[in-house]
C-alpha positions as CSV (number, residue, x, y, z in Angstrom):
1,X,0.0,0.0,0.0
2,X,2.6,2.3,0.9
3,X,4.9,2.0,-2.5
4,X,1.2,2.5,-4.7
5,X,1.0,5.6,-2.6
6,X,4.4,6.8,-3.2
7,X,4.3,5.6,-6.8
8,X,0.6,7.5,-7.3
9,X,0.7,6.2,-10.9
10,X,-2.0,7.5,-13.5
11,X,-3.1,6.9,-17.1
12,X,-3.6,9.9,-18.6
13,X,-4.8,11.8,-21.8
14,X,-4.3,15.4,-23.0
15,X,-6.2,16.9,-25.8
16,X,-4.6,19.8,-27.1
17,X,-4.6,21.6,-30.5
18,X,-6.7,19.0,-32.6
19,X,-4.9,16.2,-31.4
20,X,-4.7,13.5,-28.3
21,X,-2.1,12.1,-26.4
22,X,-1.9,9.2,-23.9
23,X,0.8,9.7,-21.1
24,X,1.9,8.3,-17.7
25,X,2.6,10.5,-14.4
26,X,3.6,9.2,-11.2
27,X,5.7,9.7,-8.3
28,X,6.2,12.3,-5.5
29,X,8.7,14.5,-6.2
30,X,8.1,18.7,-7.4
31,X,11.1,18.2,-10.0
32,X,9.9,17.1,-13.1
33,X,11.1,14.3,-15.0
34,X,10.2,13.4,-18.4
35,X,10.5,9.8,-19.9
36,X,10.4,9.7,-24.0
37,X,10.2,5.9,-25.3
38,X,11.4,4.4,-28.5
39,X,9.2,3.3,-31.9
40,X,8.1,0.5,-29.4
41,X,5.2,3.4,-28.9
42,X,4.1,2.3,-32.5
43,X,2.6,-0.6,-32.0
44,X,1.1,0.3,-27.8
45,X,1.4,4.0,-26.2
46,X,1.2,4.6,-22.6
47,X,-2.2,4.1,-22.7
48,X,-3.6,1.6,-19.5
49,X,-0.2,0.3,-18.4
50,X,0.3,3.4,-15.4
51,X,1.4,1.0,-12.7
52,X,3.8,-1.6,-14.2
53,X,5.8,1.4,-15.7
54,X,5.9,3.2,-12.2
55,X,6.7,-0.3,-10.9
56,X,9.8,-0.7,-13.2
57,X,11.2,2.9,-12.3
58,X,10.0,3.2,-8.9
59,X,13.5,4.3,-8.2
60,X,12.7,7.5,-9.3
61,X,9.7,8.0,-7.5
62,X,10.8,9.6,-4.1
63,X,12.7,12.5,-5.9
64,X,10.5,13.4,-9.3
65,X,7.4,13.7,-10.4
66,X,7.4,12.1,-13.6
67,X,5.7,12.1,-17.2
68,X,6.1,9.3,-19.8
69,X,5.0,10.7,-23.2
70,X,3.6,8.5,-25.8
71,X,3.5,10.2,-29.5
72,X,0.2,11.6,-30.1
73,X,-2.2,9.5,-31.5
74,X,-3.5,9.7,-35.1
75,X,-0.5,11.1,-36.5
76,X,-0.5,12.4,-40.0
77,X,2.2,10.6,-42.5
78,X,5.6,12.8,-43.2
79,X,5.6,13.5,-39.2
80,X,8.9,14.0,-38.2
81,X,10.8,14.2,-34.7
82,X,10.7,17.7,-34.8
83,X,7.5,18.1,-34.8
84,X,6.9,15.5,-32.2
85,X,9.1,17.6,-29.8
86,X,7.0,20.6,-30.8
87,X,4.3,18.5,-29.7
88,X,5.7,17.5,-26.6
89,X,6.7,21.4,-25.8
90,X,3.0,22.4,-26.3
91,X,1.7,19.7,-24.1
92,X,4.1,20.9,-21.5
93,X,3.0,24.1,-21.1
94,X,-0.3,22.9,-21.3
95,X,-0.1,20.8,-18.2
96,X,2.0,23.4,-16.4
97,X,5.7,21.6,-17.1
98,X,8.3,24.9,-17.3
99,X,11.0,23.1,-17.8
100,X,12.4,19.1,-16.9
101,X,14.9,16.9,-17.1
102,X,14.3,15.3,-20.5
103,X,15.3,10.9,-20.4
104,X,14.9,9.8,-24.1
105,X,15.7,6.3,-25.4
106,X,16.4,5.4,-28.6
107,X,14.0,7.4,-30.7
108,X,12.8,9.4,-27.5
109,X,16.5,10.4,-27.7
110,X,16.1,12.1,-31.2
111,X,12.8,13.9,-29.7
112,X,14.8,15.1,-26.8
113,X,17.8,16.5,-28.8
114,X,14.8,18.3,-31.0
115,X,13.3,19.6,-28.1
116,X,16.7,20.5,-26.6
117,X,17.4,22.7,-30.0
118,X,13.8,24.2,-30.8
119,X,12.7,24.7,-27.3
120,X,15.7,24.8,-25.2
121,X,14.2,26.8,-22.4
122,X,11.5,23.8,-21.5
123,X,14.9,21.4,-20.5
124,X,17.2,21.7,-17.7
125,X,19.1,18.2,-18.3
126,X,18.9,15.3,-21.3
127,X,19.7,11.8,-20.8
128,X,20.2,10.2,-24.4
129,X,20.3,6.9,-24.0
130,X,21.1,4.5,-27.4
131,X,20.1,6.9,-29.7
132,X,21.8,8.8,-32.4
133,X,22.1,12.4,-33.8
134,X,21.5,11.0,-37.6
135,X,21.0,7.7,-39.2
136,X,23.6,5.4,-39.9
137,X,24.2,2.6,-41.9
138,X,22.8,0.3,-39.4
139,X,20.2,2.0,-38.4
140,X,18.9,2.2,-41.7
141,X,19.4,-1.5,-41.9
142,X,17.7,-2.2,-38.7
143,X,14.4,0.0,-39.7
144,X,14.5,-1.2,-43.5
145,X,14.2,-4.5,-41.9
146,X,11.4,-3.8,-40.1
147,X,9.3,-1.8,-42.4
148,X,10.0,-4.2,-44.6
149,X,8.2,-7.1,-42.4
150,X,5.4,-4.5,-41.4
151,X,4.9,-4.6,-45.4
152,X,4.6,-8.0,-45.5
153,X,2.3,-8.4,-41.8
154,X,5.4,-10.0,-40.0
155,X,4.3,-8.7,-36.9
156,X,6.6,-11.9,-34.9
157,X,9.4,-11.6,-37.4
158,X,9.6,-7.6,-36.1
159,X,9.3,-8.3,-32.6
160,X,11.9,-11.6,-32.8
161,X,14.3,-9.2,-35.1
162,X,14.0,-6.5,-32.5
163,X,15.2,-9.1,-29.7
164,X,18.0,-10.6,-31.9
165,X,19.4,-6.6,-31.9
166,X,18.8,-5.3,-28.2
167,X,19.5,-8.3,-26.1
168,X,22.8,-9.9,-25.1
169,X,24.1,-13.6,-23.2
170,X,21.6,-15.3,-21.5
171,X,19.3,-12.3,-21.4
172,X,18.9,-12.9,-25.0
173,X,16.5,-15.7,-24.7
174,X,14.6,-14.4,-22.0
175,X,13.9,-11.4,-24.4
176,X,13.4,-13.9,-27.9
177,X,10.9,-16.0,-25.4
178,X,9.2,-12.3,-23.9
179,X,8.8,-11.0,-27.5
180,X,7.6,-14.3,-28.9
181,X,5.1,-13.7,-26.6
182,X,4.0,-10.5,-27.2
183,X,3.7,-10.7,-31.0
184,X,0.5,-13.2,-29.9
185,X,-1.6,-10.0,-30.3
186,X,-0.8,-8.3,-33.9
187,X,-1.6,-4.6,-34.3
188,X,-4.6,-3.6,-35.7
189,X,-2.4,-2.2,-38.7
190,X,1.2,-0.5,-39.1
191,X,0.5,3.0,-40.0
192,X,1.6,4.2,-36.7
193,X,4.8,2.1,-36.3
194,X,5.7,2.9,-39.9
195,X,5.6,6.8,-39.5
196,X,7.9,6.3,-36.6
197,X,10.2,4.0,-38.4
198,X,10.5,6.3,-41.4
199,X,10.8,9.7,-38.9
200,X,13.7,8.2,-36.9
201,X,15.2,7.6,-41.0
202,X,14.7,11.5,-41.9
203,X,16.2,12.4,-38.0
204,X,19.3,14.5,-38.4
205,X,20.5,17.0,-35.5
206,X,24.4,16.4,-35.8
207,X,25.3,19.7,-37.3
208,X,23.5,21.0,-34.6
209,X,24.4,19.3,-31.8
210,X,26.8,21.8,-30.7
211,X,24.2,24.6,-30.1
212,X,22.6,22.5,-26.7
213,X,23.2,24.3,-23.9
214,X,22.2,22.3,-21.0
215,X,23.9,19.4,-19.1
216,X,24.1,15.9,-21.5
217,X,24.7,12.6,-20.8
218,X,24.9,10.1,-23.2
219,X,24.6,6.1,-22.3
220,X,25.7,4.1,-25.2
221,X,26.1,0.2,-25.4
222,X,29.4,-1.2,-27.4
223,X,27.6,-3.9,-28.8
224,X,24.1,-2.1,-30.0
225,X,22.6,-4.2,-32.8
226,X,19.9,-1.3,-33.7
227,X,22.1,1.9,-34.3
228,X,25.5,0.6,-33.0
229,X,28.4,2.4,-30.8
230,X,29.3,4.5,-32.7
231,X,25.7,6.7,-32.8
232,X,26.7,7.4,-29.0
233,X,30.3,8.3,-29.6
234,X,30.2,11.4,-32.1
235,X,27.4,12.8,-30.1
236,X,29.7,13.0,-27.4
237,X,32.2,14.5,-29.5
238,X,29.9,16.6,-30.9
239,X,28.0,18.2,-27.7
240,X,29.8,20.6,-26.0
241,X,30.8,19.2,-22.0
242,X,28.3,16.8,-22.9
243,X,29.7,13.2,-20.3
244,X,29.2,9.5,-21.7
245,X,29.4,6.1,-20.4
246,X,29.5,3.0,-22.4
247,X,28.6,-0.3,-21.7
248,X,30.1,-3.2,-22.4
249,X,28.8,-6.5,-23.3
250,X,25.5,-4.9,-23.7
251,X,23.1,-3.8,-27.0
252,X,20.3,-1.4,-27.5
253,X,18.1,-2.9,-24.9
254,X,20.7,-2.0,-22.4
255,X,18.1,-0.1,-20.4
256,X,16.2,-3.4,-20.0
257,X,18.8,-5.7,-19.5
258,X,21.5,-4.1,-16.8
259,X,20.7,-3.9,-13.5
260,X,22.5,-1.0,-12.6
261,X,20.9,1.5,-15.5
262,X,18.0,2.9,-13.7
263,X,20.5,3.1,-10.5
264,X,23.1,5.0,-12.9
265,X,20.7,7.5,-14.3
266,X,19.2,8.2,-10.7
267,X,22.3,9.4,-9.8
268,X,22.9,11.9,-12.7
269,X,19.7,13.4,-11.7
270,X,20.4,13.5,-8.0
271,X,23.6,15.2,-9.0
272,X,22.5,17.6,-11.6
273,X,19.6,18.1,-9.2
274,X,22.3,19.4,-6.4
275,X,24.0,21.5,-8.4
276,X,20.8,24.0,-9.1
């Protein structure tokens, strides 16, 4: 009783400007902390699944008050990351969010650099976690792949492909065996996962990296099988002060799979949180 109280975990839905989003708040803390997930969102948003996401990062609980933000639904085809961050920045101020720390992964990542860049003044800190500043030769692989299935309704072949590429040692056939398992229930269709697919291919911020003012870290993984090490790398190089750690032995679903990463990025926040 006393962790659902801390946790205070709702489903929620904005409708703002013509358009609806489904998002996630819980916790306790004033500071705010925003949580941006990957194309995953394509095929189910935060719609109905509060708790078990406050569950998973209760660590963050007793320090933020935080916001996970699916895309919005219904999104028109040609949508691009940038306008998903402008998106995001008018549901901010709709809610009453000035400004947050901004924790993207993977394609939440390339929303958080675009809302970094158009709307710098809405974040104080971003967490970029196994994402990248422009697509790469894997990457494109990796999505080609998948649209590619979505084309031809290969709704298992996607989710076993995605497993094959985020998961490493014997957490790789825990994920194959979880993902097998959730491919039981196919999408409806893949309009939504396709626009996200084809929006992380026409992401590119590297040239502009260097104009983000506030504190970045960047979590890589040396053996990511999505968008590789190297995605993580010239951001760093690229962002002024930015800090980076890199995992090894790990892929893209790093965030999933070690232990410590939820632990790792509490403490950035705690520190960053210190120094204000």
């Amino acid at each position: 009783m006393r962790e659902k109280i801390l946790l205070n975990a709702r489903n929620e839905n904005i409708e703002i400007n013509g358009f609806d989003c489904d998002y996630i708040s819980f916790g306790k803390g004033t500071d705010p902390l925003i949580m941006l997930p990957g194309v995953g969102d394509g095929f189910r948003t935060a719609k109905g699944i509060a708790l078990p996401f406050a569950v998973m990062y209760r660590c963050f609980a007793e320090n933020f008050k935080v916001y996970a933000f699916s895309r919005r639904n219904n999104m028109p085809e040609g949508f691009t990351t940038g306008d998903m961050a402008d998106d995001l920045s008018d549901i901010m101020e709709s809610i009453g969010i000035a400004s947050a720390d901004v924790f993207g992964v993977s394609q939440g990542g390339m929303i958080a650099q675009k809302l970094a860049l158009r709307h710098p003044e809405k974040v104080r800190s971003l967490i970029l976690a196994v994402t990248a500043s422009r697509p790469n030769d894997l990457l494109r692989e990796s999505i080609d792949t998948w649209l590619e299935m979505a084309d031809n309704d290969d709704y298992k072949g996607i989710m076993l492909d995605i497993a094959e590429r985020s998961y490493t040692g014997e957490y790789l056939e825990r994920g194959r065996m979880l993902n097998k398992m959730l491919a039981t229930v196919k999408p409806k269709d893949y309009t939504r996962f396709r626009i996200l697919c084809r929006s992380c291919l026409g992401h590119d911020a590297y040239d502009d990296l260097e104009k983000i003012k506030c504190p970045v870290w960047i979590i890589g993984a040396d053996q990511d099988g999505v968008l590789g090490a190297e995605a993580s790398l010239e951001m760093s190089e690229k962002i002024p002060e930015s800090r980076i750690y890199m995992y090894e032995g790990y892929s893209h679903g790093v965030y999933e799979q070690a232990k410590d990463f939820n632990d790792r990025v509490l403490r950035y926040l705690m520190w960053q949180k210190i120094g204000r």
